[in-house]
C-alpha positions in Angstrom: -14.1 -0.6 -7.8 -17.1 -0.5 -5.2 -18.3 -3.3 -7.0 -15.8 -5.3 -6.0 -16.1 -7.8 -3.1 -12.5 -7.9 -1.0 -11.3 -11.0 -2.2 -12.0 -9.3 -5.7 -10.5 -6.4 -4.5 -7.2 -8.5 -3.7 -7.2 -9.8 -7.3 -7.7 -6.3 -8.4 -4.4 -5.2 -6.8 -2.4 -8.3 -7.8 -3.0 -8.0 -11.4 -2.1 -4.0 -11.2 1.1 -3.0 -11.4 0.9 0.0 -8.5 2.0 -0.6 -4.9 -0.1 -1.8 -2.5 -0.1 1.5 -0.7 -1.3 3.4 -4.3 -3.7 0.9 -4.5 -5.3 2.0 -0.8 -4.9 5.6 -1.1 -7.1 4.7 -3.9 -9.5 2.7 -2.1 -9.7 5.6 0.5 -10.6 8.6 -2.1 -12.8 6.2 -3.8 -14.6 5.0 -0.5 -14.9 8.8 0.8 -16.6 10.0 -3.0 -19.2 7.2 -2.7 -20.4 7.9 0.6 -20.4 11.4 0.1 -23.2 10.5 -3.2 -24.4 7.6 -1.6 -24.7 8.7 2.0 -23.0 7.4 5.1 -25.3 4.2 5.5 -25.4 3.3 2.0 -24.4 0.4 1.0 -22.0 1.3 -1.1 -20.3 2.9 1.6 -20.1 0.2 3.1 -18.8 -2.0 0.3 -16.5 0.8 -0.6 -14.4 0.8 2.8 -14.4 -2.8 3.2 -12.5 -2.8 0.4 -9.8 -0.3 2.0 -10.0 -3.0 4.7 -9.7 -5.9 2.8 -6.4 -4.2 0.9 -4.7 -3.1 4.4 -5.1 -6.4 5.6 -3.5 -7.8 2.1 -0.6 -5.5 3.3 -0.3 -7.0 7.1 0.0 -10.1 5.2 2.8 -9.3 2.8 4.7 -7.7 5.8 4.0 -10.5 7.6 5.0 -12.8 5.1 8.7 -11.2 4.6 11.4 -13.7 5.5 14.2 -11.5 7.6 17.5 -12.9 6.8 19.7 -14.3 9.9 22.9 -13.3 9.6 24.3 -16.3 8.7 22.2 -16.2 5.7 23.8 -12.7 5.2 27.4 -14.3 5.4 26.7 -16.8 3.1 25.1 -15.0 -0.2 28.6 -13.0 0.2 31.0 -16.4 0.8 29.0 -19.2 -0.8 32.2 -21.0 -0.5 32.9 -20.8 3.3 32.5 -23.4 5.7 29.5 -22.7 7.2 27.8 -22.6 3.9 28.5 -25.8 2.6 25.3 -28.5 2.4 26.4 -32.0 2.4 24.1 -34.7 0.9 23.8 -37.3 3.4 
């Protein structure tokens, strides 16, 4: 995967069927092997932890991106049929 830019690397997870979290701890064992054979200023390095970046920003943005139910949202997937509920077409 160190070939992979981070908008690749986004793809890359999308099309998988892990978690987002597998797919970092991933990243991270994958990013600490290549710069322990390609050295700390490598390149690769480099390429292989922006990567872990570009995923745990992916997951900011899902969290992010979550809608939190109010409560009257709550109220109404249990009594469709109250009151409240009801949308009139004007």
């Amino acid at each position: 995967m160190t070939s992979l830019d981070g908008v690749s690397a986004i793809k890359y997870y999308k099309n998988r069927s892990k978690t987002i979290e597998q797919t970092i701890l991933e990243a991270v064992v994958e990013a600490r092997a290549t710069c322990e054979e390609s050295g700390m200023n490598s390149a690769n390095c480099a390429v292989a932890w922006h990567i872990v970046e570009e995923l745990q920003a992916e997951k900011a943005h899902q969290k992010q991106a979550q809608h939190r139910q109010t409560p009257l949202e709550s109220y109404c997937e249990i009594y469709p049929d109250a009151l409240e509920c009801l949308i009139y077409d004007l």
